[in-house]
DSSP file (Angstrom, degrees, kcal/mol; ACC not computed):
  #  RESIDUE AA STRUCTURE BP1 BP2  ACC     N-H-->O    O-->H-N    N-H-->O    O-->H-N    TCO  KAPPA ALPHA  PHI   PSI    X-CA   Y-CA   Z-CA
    1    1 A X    >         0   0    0      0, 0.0     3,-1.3     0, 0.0     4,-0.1   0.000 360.0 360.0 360.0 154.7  120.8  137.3  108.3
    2    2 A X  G >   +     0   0    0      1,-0.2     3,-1.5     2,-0.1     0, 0.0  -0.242 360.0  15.0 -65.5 156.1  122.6  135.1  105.6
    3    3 A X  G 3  S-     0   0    0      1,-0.2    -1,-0.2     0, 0.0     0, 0.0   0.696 127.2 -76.8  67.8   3.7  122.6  131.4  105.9
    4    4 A X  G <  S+     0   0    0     -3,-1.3     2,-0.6     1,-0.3    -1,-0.2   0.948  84.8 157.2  61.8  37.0  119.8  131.8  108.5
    5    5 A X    <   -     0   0    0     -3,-1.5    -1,-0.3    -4,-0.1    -3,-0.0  -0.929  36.9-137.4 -98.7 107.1  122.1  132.9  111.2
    6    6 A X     >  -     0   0    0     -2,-0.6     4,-2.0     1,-0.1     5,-0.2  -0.165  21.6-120.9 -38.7 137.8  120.8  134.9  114.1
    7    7 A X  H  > S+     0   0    0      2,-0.2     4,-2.1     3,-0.2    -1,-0.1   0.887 119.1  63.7 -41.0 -46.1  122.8  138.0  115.3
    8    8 A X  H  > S+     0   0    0      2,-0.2     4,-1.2     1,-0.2     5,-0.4   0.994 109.8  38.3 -52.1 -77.6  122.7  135.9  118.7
    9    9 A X  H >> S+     0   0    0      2,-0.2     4,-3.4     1,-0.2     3,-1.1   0.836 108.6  54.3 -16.8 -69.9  124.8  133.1  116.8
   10   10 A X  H 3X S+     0   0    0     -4,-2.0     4,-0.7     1,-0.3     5,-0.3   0.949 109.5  55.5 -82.4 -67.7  127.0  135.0  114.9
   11   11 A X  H 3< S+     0   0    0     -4,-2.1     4,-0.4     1,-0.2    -1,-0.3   0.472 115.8  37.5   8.1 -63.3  127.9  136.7  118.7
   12   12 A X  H <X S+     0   0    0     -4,-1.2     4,-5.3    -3,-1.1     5,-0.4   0.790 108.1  58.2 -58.4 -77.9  128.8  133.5  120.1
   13   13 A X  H >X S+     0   0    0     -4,-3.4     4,-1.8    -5,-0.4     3,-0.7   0.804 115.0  43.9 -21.4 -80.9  130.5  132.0  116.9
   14   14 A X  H 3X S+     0   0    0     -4,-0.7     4,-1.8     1,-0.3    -2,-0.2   0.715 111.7  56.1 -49.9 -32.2  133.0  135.4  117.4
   15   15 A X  H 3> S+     0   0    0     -4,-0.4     4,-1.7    -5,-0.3     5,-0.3   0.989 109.4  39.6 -52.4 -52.1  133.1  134.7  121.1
   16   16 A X  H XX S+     0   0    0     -4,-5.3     4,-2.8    -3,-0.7     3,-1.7   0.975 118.3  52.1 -67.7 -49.8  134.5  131.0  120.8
   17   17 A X  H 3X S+     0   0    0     -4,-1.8     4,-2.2    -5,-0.4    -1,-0.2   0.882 106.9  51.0 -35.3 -54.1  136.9  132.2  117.9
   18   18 A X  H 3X S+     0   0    0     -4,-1.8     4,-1.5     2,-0.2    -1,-0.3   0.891 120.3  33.0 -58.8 -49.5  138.2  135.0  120.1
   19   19 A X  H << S+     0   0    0     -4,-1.7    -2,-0.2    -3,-1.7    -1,-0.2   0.900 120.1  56.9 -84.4 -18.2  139.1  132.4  123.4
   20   20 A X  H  < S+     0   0    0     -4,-2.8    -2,-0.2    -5,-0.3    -1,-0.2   0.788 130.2   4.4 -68.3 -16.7  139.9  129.6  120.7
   21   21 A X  H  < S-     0   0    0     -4,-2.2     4,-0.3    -5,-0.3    -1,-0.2   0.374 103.1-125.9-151.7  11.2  142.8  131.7  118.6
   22   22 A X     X  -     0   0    0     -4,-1.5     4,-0.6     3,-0.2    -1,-0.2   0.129  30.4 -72.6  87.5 169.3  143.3  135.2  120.6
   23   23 A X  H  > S+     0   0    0      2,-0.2     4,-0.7     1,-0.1    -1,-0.1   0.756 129.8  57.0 -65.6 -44.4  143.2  138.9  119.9
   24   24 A X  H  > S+     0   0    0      1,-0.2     4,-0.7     2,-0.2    -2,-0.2   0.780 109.2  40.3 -59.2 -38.5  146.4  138.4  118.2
   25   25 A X  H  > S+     0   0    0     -4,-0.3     4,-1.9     2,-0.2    -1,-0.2   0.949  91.8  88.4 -60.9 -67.0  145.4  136.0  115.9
   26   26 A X  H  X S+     0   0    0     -4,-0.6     4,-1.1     2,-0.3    -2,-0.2   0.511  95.7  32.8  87.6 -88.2  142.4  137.4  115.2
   27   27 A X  H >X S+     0   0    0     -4,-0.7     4,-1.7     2,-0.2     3,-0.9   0.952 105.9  68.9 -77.0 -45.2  143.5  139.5  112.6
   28   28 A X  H 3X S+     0   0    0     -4,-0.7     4,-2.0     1,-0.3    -2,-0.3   0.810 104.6  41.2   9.3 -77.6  146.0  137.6  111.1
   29   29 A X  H 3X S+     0   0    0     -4,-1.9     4,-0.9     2,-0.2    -1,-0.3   0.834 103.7  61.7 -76.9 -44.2  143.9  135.2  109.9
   30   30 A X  H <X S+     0   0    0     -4,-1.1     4,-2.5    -3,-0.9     3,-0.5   0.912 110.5  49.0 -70.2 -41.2  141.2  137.6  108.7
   31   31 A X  H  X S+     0   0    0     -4,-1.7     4,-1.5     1,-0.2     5,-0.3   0.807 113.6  42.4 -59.4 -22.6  144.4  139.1  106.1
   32   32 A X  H  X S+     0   0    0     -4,-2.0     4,-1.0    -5,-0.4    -1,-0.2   0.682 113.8  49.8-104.8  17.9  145.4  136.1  104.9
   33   33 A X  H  X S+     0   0    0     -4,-0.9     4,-2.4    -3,-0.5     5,-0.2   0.829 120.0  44.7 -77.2 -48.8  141.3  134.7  104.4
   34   34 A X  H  X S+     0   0    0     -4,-2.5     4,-1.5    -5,-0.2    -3,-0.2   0.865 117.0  45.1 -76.7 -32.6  141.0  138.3  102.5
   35   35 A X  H  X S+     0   0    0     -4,-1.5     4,-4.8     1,-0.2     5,-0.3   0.929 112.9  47.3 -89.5 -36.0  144.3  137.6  100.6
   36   36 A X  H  X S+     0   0    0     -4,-1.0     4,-1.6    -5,-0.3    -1,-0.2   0.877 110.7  53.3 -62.5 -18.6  143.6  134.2   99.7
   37   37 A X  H  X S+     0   0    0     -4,-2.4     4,-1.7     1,-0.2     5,-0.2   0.872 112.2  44.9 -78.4 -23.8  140.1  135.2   98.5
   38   38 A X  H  X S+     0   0    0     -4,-1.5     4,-1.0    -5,-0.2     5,-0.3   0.827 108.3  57.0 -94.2 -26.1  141.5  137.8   96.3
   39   39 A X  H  X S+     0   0    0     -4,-4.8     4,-2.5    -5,-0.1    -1,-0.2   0.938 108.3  47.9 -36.8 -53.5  144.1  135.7   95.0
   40   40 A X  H  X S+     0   0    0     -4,-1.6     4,-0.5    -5,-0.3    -2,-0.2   0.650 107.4  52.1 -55.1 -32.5  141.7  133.3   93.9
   41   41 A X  H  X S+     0   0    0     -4,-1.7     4,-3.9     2,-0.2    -1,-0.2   0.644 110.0  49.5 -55.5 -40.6  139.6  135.6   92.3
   42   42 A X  H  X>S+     0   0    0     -4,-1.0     4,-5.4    -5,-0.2     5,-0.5   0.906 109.9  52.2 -68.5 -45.1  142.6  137.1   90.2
   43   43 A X  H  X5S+     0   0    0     -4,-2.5     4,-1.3    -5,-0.3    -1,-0.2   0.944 111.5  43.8 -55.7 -41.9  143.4  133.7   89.4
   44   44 A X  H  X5S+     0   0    0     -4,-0.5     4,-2.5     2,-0.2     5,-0.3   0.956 118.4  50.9 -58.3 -61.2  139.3  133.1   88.0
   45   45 A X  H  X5S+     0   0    0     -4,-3.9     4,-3.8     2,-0.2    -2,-0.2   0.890 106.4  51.0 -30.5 -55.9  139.8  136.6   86.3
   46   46 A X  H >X5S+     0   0    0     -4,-5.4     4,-1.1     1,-0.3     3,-0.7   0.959 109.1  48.9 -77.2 -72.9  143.0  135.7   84.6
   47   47 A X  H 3X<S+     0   0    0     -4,-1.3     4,-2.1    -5,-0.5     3,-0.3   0.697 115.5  47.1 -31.2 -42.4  141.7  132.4   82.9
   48   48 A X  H 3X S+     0   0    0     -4,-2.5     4,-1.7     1,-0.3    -1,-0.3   0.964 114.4  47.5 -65.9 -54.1  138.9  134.3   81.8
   49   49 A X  H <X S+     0   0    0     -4,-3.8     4,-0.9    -3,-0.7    -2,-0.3   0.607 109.6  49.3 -73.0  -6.6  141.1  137.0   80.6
   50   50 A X  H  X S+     0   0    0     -4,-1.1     4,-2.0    -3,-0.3     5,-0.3   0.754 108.8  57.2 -74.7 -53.6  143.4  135.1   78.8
   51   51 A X  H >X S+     0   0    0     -4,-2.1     4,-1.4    -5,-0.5     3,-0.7   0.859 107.6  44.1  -0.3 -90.1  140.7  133.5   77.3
   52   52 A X  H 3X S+     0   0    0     -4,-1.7     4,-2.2     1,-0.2    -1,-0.2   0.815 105.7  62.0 -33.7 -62.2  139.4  136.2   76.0
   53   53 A X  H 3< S+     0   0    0     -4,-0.9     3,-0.3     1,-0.3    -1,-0.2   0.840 102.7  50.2 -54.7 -42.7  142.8  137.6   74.9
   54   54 A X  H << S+     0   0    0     -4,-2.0    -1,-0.3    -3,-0.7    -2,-0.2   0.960 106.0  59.5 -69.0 -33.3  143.7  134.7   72.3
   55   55 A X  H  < S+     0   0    0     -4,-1.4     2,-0.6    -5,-0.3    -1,-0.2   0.846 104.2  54.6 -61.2 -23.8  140.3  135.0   70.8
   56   56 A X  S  < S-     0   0    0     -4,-2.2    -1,-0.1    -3,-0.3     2,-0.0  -0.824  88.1-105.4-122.4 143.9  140.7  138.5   69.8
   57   57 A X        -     0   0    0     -2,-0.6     2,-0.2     1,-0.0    -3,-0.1  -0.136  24.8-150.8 -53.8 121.4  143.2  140.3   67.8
   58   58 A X        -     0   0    0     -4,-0.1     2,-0.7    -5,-0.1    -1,-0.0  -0.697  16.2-133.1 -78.2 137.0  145.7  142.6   69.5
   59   59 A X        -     0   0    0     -2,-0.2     2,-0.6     1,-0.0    -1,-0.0  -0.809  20.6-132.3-116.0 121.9  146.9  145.5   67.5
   60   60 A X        -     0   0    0     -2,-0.7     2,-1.2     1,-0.0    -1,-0.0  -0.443  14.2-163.4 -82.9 144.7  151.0  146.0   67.5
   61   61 A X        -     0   0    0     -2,-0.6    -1,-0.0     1,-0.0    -2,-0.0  -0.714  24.3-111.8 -92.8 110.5  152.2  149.1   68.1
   62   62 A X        -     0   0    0     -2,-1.2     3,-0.1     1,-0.1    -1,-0.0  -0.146  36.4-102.1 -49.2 144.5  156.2  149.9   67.1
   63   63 A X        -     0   0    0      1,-0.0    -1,-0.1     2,-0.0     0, 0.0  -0.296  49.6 -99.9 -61.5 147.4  158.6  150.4   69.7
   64   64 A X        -     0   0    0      1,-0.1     2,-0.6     0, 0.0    -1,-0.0  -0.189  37.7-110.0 -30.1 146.1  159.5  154.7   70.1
   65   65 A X        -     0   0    0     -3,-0.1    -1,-0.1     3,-0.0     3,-0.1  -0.861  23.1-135.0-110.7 130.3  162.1  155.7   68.7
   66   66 A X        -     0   0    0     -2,-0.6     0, 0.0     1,-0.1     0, 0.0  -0.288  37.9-105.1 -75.0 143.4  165.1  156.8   71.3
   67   67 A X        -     0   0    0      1,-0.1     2,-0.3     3,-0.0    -1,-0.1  -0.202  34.9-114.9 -40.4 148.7  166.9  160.3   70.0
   68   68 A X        -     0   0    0     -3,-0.1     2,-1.3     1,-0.0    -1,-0.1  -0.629  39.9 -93.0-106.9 155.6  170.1  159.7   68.6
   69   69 A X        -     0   0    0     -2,-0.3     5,-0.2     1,-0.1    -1,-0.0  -0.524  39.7-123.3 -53.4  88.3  173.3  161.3   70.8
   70   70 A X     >  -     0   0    0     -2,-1.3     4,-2.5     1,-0.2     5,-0.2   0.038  17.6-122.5 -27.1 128.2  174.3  164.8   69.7
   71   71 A X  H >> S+     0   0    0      1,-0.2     4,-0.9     2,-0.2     3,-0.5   0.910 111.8  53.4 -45.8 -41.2  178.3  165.5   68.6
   72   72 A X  H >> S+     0   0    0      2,-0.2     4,-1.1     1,-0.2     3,-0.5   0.943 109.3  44.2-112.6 -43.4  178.9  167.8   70.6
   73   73 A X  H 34 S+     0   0    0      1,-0.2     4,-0.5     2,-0.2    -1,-0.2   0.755 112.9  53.5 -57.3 -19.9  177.7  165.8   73.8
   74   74 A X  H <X S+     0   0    0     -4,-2.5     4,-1.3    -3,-0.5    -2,-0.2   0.744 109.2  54.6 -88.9 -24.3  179.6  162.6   72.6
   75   75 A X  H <X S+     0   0    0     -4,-0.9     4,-2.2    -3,-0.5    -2,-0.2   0.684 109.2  44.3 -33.4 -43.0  182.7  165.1   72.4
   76   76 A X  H  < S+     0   0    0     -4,-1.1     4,-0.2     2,-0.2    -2,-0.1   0.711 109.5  51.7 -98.5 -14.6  182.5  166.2   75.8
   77   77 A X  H  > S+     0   0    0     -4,-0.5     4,-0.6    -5,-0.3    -2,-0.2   0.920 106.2  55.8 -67.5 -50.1  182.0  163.2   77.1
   78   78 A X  H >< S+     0   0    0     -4,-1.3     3,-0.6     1,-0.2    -2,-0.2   0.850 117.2  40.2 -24.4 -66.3  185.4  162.0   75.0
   79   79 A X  T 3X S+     0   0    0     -4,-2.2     4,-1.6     1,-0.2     3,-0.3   0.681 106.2  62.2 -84.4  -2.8  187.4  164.8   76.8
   80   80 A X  H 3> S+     0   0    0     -4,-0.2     4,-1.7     1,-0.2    -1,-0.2   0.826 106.5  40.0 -75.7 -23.9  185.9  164.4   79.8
   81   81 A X  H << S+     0   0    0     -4,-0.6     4,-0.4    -3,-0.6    -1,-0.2   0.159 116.8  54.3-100.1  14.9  187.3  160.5   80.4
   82   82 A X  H >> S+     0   0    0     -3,-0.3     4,-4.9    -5,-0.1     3,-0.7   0.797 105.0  47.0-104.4 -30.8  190.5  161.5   79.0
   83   83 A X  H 3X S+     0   0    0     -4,-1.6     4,-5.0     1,-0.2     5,-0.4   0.963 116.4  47.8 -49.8 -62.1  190.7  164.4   81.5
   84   84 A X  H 3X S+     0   0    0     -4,-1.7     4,-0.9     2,-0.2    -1,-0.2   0.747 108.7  53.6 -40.9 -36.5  189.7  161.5   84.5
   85   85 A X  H <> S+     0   0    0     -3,-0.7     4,-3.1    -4,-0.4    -2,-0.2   0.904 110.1  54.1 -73.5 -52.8  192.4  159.1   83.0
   86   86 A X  H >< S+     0   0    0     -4,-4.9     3,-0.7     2,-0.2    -2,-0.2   0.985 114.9  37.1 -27.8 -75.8  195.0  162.4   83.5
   87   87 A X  H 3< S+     0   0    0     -4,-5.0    -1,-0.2     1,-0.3    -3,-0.1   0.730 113.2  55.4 -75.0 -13.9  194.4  162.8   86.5
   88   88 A X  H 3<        0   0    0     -4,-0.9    -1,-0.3    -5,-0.4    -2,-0.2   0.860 360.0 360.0 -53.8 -51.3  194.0  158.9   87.6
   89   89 A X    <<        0   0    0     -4,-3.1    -2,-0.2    -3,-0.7    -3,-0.1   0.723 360.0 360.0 -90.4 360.0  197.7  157.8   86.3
């Protein structure tokens, strides 16, 4: 076993955990041990990866370019708010 922990131990350990902080607890505590370690890790990651990022060149790409509006949809749109204004006043 790691750390030179017996099965027997590790048995025991979970027992006193178990009367000392409940069933309820229990898990609780094991998500936020799991969330803080994987925070921490992201956190190790990003410094490395930002690192990384200034040292090498990034290539820009130009934004897409959006389709321009058809006349004839900006037309029907045009009689459509005038029709809505009719029938408003």
């Amino acid at each position: 076993m790691p750390f030179g922990i017996s099965i027997w131990e590790l048995l025991i350990l979970l027992v006193v955990l178990l009367l000392v902080f409940g069933a309820k607890r229990l898990p609780e505590m094991g998500r936020s041990l799991g969330r803080g370690m994987r925070e921490f890790k992201e956190a190790v990651t990003g410094v490395e990866d930002a690192a990384r990022a200034a040292t090498t060149p990034t290539s820009v790409t130009p934004p897409a370019e959006l389709p321009t509006a058809s006349l004839e949809h900006e037309a029907v749109s045009a009689e459509a708010t005038e029709s809505e204004r009719e029938t408003v006043s």
